[in-house]
N, C-alpha and C positions, 0 to 999 in steps of 0.2 A: 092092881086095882083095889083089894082089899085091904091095900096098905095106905091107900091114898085116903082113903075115905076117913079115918083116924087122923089123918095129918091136916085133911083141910077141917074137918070138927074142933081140933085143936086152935089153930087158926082163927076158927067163925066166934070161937069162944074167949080167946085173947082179945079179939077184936072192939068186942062188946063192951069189955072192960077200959078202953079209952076214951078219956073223956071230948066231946066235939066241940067243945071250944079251949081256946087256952086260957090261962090262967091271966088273970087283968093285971097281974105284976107284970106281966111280958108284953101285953099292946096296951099299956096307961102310955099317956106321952109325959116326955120330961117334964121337968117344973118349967114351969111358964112364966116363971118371973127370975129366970135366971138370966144375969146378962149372958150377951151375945156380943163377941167382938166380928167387927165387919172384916171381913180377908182383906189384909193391906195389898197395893200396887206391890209387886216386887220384877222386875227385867230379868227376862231371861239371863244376860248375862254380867248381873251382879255378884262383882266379888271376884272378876277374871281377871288374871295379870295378864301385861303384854306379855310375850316371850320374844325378842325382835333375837334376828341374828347378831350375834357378835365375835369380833377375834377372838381366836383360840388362845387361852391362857396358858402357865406355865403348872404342868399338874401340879409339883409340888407348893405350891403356893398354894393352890384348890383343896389340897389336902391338907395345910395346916391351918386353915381358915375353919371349916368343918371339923379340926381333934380337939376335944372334950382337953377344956386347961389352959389351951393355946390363945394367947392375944396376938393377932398377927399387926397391930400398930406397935403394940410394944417392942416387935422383933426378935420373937420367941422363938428364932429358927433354929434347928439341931444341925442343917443341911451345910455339910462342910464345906462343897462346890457350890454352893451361894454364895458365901463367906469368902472364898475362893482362896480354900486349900490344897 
């Protein structure tokens, strides 16, 4: 109990020392002549591709379409059993 008594005196005396309003930098409201853009319409689901099923393709073909270099119109294939060696 004799130790509490110092703790809350500490306390009651911090206390004091804050001030009970805050500071008008913190509740001024913004500028009042700044514009305001209205929030545009946007859909939910804008910007979503179909994904439909489709036949399964040949991986290698998949894979040289996606390798950094490769023009698969040009017929940039390395794949010997394409070529059909």
């Amino acid at each position: 109990m004799i130790k509490l008594v110092p703790l809350a005196a500490l306390g009651l005396g911090l206390g004091a020392c804050v001030p009970t309003t805050p500071p008008t930098y913190l509740v001024a409201p913004s500028s009042l002549t700044a514009d305001i853009r209205d929030p545009g319409y946007s859909p939910v689901t804008a910007g979503i591709q179909n994904y439909d099923v489709v036949e399964p393709l040949d991986w290698r073909e998949l894979n040289r379409r996606v390798a950094p270099g490769a023009n698969p119109e040009r017929g940039d294939s390395d794949d010997a059993a394409r070529r059909g060696r």
